[in-house]
Kinemage of the C-alpha trace (Angstrom):
@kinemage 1
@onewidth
@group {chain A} dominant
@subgroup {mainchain}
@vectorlist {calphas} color= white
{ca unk a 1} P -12.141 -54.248 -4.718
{ca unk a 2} L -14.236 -54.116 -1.530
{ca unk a 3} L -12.605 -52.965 1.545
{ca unk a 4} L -14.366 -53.878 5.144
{ca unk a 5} L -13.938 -51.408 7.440
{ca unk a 6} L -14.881 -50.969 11.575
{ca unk a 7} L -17.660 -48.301 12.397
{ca unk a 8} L -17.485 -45.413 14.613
{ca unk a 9} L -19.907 -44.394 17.267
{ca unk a 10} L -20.331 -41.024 18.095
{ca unk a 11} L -22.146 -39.760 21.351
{ca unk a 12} L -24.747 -37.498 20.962
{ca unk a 13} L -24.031 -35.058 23.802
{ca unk a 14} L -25.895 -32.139 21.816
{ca unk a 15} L -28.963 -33.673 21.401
{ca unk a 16} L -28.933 -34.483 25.621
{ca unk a 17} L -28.655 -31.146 26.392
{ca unk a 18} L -30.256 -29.434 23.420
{ca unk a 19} L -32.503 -27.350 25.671
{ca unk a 20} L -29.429 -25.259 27.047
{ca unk a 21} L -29.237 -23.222 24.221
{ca unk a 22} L -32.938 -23.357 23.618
{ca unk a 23} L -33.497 -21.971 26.905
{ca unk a 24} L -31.059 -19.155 26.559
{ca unk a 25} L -32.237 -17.766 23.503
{ca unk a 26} L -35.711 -18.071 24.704
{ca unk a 27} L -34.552 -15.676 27.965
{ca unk a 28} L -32.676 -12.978 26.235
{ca unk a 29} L -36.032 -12.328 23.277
{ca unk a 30} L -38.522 -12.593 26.623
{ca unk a 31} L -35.927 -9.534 28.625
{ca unk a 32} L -35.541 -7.307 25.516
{ca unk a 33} L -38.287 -4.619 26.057
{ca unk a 34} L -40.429 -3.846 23.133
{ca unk a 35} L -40.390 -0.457 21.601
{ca unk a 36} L -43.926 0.943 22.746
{ca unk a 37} L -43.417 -0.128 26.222
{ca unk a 38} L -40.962 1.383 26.898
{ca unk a 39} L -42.677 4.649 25.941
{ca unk a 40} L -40.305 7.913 26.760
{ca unk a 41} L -39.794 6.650 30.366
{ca unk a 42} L -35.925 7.172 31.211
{ca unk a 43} L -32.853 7.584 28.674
{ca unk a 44} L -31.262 5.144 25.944
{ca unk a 45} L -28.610 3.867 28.366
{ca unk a 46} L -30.685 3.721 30.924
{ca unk a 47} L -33.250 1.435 29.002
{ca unk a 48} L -29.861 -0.324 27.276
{ca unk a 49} L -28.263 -1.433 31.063
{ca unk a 50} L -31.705 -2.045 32.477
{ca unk a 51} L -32.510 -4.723 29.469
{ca unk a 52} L -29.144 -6.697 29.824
{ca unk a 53} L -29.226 -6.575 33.907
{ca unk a 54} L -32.440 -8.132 33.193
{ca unk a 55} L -31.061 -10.412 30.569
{ca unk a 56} L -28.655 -11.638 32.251
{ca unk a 57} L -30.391 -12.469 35.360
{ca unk a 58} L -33.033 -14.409 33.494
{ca unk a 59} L -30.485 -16.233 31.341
{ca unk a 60} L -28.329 -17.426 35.179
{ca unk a 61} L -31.405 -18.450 36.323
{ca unk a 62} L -32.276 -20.225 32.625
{ca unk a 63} L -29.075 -22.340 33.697
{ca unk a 64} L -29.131 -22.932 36.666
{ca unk a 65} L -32.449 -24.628 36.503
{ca unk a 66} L -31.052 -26.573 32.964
{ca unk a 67} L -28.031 -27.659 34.657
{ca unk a 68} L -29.749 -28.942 37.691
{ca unk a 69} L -32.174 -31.111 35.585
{ca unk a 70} L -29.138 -32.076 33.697
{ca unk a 71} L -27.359 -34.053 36.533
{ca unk a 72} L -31.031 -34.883 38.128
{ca unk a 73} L -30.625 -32.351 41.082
{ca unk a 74} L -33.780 -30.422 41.493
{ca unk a 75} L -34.099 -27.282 44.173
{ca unk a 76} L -37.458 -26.443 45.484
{ca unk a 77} L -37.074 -23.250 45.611
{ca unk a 78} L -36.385 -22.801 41.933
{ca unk a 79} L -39.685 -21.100 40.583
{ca unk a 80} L -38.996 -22.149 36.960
{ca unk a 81} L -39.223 -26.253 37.548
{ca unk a 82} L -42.296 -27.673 37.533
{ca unk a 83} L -43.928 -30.541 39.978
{ca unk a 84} L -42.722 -32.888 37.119
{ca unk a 85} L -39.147 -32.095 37.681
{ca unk a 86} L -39.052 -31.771 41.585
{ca unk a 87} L -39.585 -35.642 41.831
{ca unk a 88} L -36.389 -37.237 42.377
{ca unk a 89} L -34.692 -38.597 39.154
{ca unk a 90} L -31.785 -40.530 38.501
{ca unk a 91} L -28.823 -39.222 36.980
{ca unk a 92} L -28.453 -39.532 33.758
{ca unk a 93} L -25.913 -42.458 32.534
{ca unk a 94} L -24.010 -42.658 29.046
{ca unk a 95} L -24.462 -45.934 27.574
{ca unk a 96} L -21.663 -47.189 26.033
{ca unk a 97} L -23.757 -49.037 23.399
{ca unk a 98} L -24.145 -46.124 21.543
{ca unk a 99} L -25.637 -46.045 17.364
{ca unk a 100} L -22.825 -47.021 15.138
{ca unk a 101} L -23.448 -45.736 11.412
{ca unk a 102} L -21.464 -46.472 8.402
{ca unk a 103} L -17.551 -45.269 8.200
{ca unk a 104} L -15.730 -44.973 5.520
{ca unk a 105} L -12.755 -45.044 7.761
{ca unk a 106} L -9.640 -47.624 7.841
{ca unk a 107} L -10.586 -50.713 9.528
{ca unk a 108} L -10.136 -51.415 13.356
{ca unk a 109} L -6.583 -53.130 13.648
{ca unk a 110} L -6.731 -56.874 14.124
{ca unk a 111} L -5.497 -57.862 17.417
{ca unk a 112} L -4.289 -60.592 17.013
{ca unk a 113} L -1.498 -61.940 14.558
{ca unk a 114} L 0.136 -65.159 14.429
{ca unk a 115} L -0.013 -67.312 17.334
{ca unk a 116} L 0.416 -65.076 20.308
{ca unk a 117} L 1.295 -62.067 18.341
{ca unk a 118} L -1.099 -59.295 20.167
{ca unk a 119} L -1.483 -55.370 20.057
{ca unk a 120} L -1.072 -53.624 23.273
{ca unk a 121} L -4.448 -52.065 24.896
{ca unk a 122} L -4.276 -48.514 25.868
{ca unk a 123} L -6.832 -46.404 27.543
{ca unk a 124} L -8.001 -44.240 24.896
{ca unk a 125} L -11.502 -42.732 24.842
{ca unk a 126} L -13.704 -43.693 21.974
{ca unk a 127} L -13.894 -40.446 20.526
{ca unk a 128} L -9.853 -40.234 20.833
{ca unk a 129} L -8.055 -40.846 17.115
{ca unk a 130} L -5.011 -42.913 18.393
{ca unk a 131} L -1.616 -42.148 17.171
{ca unk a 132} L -0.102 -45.192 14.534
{ca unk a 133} L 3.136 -44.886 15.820
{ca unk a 134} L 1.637 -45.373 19.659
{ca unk a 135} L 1.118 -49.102 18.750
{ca unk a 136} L 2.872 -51.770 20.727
{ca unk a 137} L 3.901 -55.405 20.270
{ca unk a 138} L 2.839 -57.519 23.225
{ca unk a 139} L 2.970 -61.303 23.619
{ca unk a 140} L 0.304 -63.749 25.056
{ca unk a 141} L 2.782 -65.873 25.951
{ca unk a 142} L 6.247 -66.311 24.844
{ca unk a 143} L 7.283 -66.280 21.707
{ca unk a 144} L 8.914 -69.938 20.779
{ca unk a 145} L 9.330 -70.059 16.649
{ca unk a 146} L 10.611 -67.837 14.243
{ca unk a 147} L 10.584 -67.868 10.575
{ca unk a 148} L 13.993 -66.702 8.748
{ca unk a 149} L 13.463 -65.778 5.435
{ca unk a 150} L 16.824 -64.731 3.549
{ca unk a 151} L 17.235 -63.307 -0.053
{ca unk a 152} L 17.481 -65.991 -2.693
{ca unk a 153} L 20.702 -65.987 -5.039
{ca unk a 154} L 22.792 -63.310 -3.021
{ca unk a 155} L 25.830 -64.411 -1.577
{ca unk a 156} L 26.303 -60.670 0.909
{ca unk a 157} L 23.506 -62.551 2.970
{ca unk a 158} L 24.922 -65.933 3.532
{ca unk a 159} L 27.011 -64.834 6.581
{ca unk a 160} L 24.212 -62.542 8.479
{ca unk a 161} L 21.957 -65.579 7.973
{ca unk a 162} L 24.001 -67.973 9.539
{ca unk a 163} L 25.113 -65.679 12.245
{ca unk a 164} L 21.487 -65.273 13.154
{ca unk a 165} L 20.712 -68.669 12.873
{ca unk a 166} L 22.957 -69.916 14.896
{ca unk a 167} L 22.330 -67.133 17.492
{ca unk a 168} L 18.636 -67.774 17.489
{ca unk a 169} L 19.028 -71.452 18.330
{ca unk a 170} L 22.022 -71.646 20.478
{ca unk a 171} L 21.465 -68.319 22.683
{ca unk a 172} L 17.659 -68.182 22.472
{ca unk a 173} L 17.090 -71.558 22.339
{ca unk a 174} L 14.084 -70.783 19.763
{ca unk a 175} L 12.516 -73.129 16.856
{ca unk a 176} L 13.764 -71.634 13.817
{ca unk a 177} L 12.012 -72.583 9.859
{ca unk a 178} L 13.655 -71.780 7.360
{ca unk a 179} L 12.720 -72.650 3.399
{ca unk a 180} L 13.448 -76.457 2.251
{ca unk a 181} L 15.759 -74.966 -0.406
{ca unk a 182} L 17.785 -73.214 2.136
{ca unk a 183} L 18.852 -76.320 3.729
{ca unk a 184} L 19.390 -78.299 -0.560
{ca unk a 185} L 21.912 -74.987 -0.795
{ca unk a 186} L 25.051 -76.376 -2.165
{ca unk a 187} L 26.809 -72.613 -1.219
{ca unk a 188} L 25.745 -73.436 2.647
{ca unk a 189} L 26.108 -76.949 2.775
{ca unk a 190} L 30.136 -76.106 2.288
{ca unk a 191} L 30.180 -73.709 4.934
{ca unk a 192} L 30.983 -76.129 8.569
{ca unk a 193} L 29.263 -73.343 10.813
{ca unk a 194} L 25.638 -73.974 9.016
{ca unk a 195} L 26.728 -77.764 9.318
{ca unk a 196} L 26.779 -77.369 12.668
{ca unk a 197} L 23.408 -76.154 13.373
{ca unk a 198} L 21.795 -78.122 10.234
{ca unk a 199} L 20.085 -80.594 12.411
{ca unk a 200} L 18.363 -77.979 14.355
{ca unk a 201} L 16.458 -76.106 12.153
{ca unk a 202} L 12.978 -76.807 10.542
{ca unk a 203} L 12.002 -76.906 7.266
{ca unk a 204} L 8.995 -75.943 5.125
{ca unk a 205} L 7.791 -76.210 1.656
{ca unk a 206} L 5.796 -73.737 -0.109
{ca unk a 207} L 2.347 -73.952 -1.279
{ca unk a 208} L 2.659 -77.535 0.744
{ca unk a 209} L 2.955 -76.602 4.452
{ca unk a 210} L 0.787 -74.763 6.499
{ca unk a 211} L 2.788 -72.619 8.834
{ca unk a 212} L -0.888 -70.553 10.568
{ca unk a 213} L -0.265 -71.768 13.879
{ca unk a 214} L 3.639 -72.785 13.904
{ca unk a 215} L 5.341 -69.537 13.361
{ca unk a 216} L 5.158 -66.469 16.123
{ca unk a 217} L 6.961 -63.801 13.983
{ca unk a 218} L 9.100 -63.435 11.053
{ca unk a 219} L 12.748 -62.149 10.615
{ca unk a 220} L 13.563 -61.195 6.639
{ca unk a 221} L 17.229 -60.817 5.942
{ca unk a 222} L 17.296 -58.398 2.586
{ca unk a 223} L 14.989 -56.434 0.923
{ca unk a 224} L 11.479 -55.053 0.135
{ca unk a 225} L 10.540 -58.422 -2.644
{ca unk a 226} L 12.048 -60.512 0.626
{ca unk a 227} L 9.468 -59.200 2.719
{ca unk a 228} L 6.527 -59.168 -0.079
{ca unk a 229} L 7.520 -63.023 -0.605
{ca unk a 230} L 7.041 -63.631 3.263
{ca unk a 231} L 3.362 -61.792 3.287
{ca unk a 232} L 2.217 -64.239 0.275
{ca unk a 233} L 3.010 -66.875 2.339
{ca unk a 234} L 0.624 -65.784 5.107
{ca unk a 235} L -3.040 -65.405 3.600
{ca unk a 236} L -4.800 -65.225 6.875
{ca unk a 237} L -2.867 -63.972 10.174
{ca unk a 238} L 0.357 -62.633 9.379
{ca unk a 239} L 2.693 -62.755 12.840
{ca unk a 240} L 5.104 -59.713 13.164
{ca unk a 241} L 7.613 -59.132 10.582
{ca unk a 242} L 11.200 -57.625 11.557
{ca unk a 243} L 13.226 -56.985 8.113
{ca unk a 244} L 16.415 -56.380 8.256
{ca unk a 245} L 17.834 -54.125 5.635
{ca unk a 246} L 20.410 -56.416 3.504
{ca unk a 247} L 18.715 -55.267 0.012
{ca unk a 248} L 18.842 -52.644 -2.998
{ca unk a 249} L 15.558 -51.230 -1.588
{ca unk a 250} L 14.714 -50.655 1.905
{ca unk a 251} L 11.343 -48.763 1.995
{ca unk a 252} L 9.924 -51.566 4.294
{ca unk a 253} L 13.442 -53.292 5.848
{ca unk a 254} L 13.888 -50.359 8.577
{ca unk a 255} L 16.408 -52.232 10.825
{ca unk a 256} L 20.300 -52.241 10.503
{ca unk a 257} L 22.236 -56.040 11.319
{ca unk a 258} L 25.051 -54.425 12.831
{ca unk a 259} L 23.202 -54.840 16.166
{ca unk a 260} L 20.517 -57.383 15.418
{ca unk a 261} L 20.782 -59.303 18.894
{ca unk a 262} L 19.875 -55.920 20.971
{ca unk a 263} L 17.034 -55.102 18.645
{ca unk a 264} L 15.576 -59.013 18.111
{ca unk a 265} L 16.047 -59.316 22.631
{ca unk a 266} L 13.507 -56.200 22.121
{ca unk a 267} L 11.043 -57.552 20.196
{ca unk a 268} L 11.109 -60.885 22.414
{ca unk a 269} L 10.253 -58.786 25.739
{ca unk a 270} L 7.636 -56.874 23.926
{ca unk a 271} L 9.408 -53.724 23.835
{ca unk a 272} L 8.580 -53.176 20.213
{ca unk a 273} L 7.364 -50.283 17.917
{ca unk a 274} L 4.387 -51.527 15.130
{ca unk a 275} L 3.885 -50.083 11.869
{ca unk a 276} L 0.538 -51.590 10.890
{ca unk a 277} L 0.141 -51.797 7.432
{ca unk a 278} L -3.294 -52.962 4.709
{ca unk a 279} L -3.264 -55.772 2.600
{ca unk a 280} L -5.677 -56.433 -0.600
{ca unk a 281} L -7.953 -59.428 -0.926
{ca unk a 282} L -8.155 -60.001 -4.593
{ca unk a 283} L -10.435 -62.110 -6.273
{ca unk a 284} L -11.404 -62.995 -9.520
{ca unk a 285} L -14.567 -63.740 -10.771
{ca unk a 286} L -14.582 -66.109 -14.242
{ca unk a 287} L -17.360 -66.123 -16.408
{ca unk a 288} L -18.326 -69.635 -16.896
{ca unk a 289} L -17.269 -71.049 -13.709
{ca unk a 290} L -19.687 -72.448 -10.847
{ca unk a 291} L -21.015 -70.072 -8.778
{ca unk a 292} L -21.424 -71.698 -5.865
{ca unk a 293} L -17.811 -72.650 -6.272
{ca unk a 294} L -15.423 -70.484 -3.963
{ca unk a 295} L -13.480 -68.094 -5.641
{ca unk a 296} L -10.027 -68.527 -5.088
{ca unk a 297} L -8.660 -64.891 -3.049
{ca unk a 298} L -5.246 -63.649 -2.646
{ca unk a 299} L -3.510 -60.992 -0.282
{ca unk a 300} L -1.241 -58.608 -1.397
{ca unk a 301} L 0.629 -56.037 0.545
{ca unk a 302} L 1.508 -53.945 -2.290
{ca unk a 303} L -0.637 -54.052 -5.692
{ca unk a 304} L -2.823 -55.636 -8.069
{ca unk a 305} L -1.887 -54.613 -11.934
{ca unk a 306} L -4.011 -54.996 -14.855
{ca unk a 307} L -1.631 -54.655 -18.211
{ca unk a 308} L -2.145 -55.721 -21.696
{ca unk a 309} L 0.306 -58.540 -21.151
{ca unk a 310} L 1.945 -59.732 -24.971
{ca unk a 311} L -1.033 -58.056 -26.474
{ca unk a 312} L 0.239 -55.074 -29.070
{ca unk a 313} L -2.864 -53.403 -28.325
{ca unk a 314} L -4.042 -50.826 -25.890
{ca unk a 315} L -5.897 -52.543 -23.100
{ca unk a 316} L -9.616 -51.355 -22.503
{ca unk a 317} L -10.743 -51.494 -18.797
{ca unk a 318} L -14.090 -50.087 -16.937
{ca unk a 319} L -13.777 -49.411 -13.620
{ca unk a 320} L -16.312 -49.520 -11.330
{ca unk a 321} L -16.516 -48.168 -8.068
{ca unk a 322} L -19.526 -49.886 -5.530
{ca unk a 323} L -20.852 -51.043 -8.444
{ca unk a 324} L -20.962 -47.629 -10.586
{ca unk a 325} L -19.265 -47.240 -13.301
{ca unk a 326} L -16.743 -44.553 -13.149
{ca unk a 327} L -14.212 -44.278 -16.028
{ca unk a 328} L -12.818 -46.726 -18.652
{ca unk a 329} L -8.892 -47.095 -18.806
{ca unk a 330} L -7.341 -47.150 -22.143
{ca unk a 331} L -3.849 -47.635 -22.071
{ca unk a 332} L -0.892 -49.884 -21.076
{ca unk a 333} L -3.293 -50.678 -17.623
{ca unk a 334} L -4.131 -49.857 -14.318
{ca unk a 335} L -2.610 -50.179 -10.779
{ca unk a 336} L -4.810 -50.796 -7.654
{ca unk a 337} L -2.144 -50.515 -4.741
{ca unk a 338} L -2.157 -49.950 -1.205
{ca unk a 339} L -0.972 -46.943 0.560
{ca unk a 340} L 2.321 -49.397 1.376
{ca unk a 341} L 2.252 -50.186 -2.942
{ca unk a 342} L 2.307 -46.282 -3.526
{ca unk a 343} L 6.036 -46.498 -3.030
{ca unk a 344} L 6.713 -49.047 -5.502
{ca unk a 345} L 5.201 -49.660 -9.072
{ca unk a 346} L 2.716 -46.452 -8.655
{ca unk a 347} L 5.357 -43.844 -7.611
{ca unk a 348} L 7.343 -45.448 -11.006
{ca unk a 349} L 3.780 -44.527 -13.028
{ca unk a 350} L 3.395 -40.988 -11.670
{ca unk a 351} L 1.626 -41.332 -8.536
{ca unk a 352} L 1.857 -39.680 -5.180
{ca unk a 353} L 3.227 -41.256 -2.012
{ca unk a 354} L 1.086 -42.230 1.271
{ca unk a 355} L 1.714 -42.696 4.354
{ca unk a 356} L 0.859 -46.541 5.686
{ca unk a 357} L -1.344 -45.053 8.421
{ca unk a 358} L -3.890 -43.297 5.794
{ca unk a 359} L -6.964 -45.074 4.917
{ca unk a 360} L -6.923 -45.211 0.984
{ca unk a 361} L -6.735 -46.910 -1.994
{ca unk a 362} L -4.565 -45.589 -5.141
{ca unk a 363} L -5.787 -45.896 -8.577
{ca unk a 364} L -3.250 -45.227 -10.788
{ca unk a 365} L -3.053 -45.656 -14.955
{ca unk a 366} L 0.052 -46.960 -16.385
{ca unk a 367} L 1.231 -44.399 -19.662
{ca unk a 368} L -2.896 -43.467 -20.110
{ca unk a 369} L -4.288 -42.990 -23.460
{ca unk a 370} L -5.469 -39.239 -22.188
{ca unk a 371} L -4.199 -36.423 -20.827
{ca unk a 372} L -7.674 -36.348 -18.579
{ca unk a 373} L -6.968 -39.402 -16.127
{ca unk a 374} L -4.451 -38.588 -13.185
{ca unk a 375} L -3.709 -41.187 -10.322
{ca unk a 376} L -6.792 -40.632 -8.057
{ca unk a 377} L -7.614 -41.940 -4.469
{ca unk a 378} L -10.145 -43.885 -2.875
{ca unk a 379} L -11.329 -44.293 0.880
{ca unk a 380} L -10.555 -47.617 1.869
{ca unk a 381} L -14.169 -48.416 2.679
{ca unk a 382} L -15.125 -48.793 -1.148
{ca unk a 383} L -15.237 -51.823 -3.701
{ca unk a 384} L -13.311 -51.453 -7.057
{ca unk a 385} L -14.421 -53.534 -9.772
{ca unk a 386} L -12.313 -54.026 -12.938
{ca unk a 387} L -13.443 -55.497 -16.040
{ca unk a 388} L -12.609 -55.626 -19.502
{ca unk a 389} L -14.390 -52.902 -21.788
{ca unk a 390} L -16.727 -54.767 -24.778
{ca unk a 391} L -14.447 -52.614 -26.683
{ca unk a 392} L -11.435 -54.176 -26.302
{ca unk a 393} L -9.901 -55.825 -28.600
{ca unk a 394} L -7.756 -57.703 -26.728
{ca unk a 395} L -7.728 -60.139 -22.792
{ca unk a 396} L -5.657 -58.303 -20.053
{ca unk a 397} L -3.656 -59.763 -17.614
{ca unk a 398} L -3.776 -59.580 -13.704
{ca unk a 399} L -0.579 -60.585 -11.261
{ca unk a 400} L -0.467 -59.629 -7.555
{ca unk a 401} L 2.256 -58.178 -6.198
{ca unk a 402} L 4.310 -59.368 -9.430
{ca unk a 403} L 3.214 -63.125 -9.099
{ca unk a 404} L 0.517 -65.200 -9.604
{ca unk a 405} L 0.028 -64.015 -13.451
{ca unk a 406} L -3.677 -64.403 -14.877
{ca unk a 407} L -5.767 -63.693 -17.854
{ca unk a 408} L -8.645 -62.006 -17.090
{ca unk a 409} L -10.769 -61.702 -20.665
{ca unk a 410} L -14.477 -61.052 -21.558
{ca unk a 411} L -16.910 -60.752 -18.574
{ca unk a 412} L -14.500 -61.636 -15.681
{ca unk a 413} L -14.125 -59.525 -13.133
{ca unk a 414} L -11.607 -58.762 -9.992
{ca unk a 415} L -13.420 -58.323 -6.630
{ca unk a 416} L -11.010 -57.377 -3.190
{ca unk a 417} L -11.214 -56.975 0.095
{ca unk a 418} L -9.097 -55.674 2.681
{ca unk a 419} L -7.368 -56.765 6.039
{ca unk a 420} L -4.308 -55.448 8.183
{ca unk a 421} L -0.596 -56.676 8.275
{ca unk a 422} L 1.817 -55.417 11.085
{ca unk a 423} L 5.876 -54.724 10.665
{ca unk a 424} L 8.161 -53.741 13.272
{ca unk a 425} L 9.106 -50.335 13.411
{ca unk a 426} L 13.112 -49.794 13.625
């Protein structure tokens, strides 16, 4: 799994004024008197305050000279600068362009999602970390269509949904999609307040239409598999997600309905909190098929896991990290999961919790064959490899975010890469 990540530049102020200290040091060993000049001229203390009056004269004068060549002021007085330096000099200038070397660091935040989904640009220095919850939503232009998402087979939801729906269309005049089978729903198509607004909404069909360009953020009404379901159907820009907690589980659904109009006016002005959040590229690399083919990818916001499937037998992994082979997994399989997936299926298998704003991947082992192989992470800037061991004895099976089941067997491999999601904060 290979994660691209931003670089860092880092000034190099010491090596600009490297001679300060150079100079310093130099003054103090040329002011300490040696012991057989001194001779048995005058007392210990005498010879003591005499050496660091001296001292510290030499080392004022030491900077004031280094400090005036600094900022390309030169006085002709000054005995210790040469002709060289008392030409005039420009300042010195920091260039902004400075070297950039390689970071194993998160990656720099997209700025851009959905339409005119944008982050808000603050003044921070480059050498200033910025604080993740100092984000902000801002809009390039006003937001005109939303995407309501509602959990399937749960009739609790049916009245929020419709109460938002008809809110967002009627008070906000907004475009509102919602899922083709939403509007075949037998349970809603009985209810004469969704009648009403039928005719107004829009309607989409997945894995048919392409919603990149249409939608300018997302509203999920239940919980955390309603707001995994609307991140699989976004695989490049994802717009800004606001989940409202209607669900069993509400790691990722931090808003309450009870006063959804206040809080969804909010995010329309741009007066919104983000939670940025990493997403997985998975791909996986067959054996025998063209390589010049491209390889079908997937994003997932939580994890990638690699069990045995309806095989009775231990599965056999190798896992390889930037191409090095680190351990091999023998057990019921392996979870590759985001610092957002550490809540779910790798908290269940033992692993520890991270926040969304850490940089990391989590490689945890589902009921391991050893008593040696703990959950361990990863900076995000690596590539995990997973193939099957040329001991196994059986194919494993790979599913992303619990869909999208595959058999991965001899010689095929799963490659990822990495790119950013954002969530309103509540």
């Amino acid at each position: 799994m290979k994660v691209q990540h931003a670089e860092e530049a880092f000034g190099s102020s010491a090596g600009r004024y490297g001679g300060v200290a150079t100079d310093t040091s130099a003054a103090i060993q040329g002011s300490c008197p040696r012991r057989e000049d001194v001779g048995n001229s005058g007392t210990c203390s005498d010879r003591s305050a005499a050496a660091k009056t001296a001292a510290t004269a030499t080392i004022n004068r030491s900077d004031t000279a280094t400090t005036a060549a600094a900022v390309g002021r030169v006085d002709d007085d000054c005995k210790n600068c040469t002709a060289e330096q008392r030409r005039v000099r420009k300042p010195r200038r920091r260039s902004g362009s400075w070297p950039r070397t390689r970071s194993l660091n998160a990656p720099s935040p997209v700025q851009q999602f959905g339409p005119c989904g944008r982050i808000m640009k603050t003044s921070a220095l480059v050498t200033t970390i910025q604080d993740p919850a100092s984000q902000r939503l801002t809009w390039a232009k006003n937001p005109l269509s939303v995407l309501v998402i509602k959990k399937v087979r749960d009739m609790s939801v049916l009245p929020p949904f419709i109460e938002l729906v008809r809110w967002l269309t009627q008070e906000k005049s907004m475009i509102v999609f919602v899922e083709h089978s939403v509007m075949e729903d037998t349970m809603l198509s009985s209810n004469s307040g969704f009648m009403e607004i039928r005719e107004k909404l829009n309607s989409f069909q997945d894995s048919k239409d392409d919603l990149t360009d249409k939608i300018d953020f997302i509203i999920c009404l239940g919980g955390d598999g309603t707001l995994l379901y609307a991140s699989l159907l976004f695989q490049k820009s994802v717009p800004p997600v606001m989940a409202f907690h209607l669900g069993s589980l509400g790691f990722l659904t931090p808003f309450k309905f009870d006063n959804f109009q206040q809080q969804v006016t909010n995010v329309l002005e741009g007066h919104a909190a983000l939670t940025l959040r990493s997403r997985l590229r998975c791909i996986i690399v067959k054996k025998n098929e063209d390589k010049d083919k491209p390889q079908p990818n997937l994003l997932v916001l939580n994890e990638v896991v690699i069990d045995r499937g309806p095989s009775p037998y231990l599965s056999n992994i190798d896992l390889f990290l930037d191409r090095k082979y680190i351990t091999s997994v023998q057990g019921d399989g392996l979870i590759i999961s985001t610092p957002t997936g550490s809540t779910a299926y790798a908290v269940a298998a033992g692993a520890s919790m991270i926040h969304p704003s850490v940089p990391a991947i989590m490689v945890t082992p589902i009921c391991p064959h050893s008593l040696s192989f703990r959950p361990i992470v990863v900076p995000a800037g690596v590539e995990l490899s997973i193939m099957l061991s040329p001991d196994a004895r059986s194919t494993a099976w790979v599913s992303f975010d619990g869909r999208n089941q595959q058999e991965l067997c001899a010689d095929d491999r799963s490659v990822n890469k990495k790119c950013r999601i954002i969530f309103g904060d509540g």
